[in-house]
N, C-alpha and C positions, 0 to 999 in steps of 0.2 A: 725145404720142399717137403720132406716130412710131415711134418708136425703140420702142415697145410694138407695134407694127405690125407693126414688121419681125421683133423676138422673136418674135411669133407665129407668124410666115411670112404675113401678110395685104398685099395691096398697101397700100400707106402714101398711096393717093390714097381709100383708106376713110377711112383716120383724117382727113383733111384735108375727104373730105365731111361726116362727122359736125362738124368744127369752124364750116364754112362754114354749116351747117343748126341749131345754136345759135347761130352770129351772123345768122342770119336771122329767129330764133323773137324773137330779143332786139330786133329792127326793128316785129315785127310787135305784140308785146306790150311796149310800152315804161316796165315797172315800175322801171327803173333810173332813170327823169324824173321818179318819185312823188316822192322828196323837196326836188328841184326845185322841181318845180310849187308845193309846200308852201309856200316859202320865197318864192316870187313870187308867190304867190296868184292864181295860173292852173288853167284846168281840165285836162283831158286832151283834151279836146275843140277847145282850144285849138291842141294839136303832131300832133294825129293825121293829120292832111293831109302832112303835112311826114315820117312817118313811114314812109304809104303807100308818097309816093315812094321813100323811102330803101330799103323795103322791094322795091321793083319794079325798081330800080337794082341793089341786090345780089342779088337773085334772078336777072336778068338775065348779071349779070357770072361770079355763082358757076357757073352753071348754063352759060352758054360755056365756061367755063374747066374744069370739069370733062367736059365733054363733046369741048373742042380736046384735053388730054395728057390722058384717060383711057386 
């Protein structure tokens, strides 16, 4: 997404937010654990606690970090 970034002439911390904000979408809705859970015979209800945080962690970091070298 870079290197598509800079072809464009857009600043290349667009592309890097868009990347940071699908791995944030992917924290928040964690359909990548379904087959997981499947296989352990857990609910979702189970990891979603553990998700939150994860979610509130890289929202936290993303959002310094693009806010420190934007």
């Amino acid at each position: 997404m870079v290197p598509a970034a800079m072809k464009l002439g857009a600043n290349p911390m667009v592309a890097m937010a868009v990347a940071m904000g699908e791995a944030t979408a992917n924290m928040l809705q964690p359909f990548w654990a379904l087959p997981i859970l499947a296989i352990a015979g857990l609910g979702i209800k189970d990891i979603m606690g553990y998700c939150v945080i994860a979610l509130v962690v890289g929202v936290t970091l993303f959002g310094a970090s693009l806010l420190i070298f934007a």
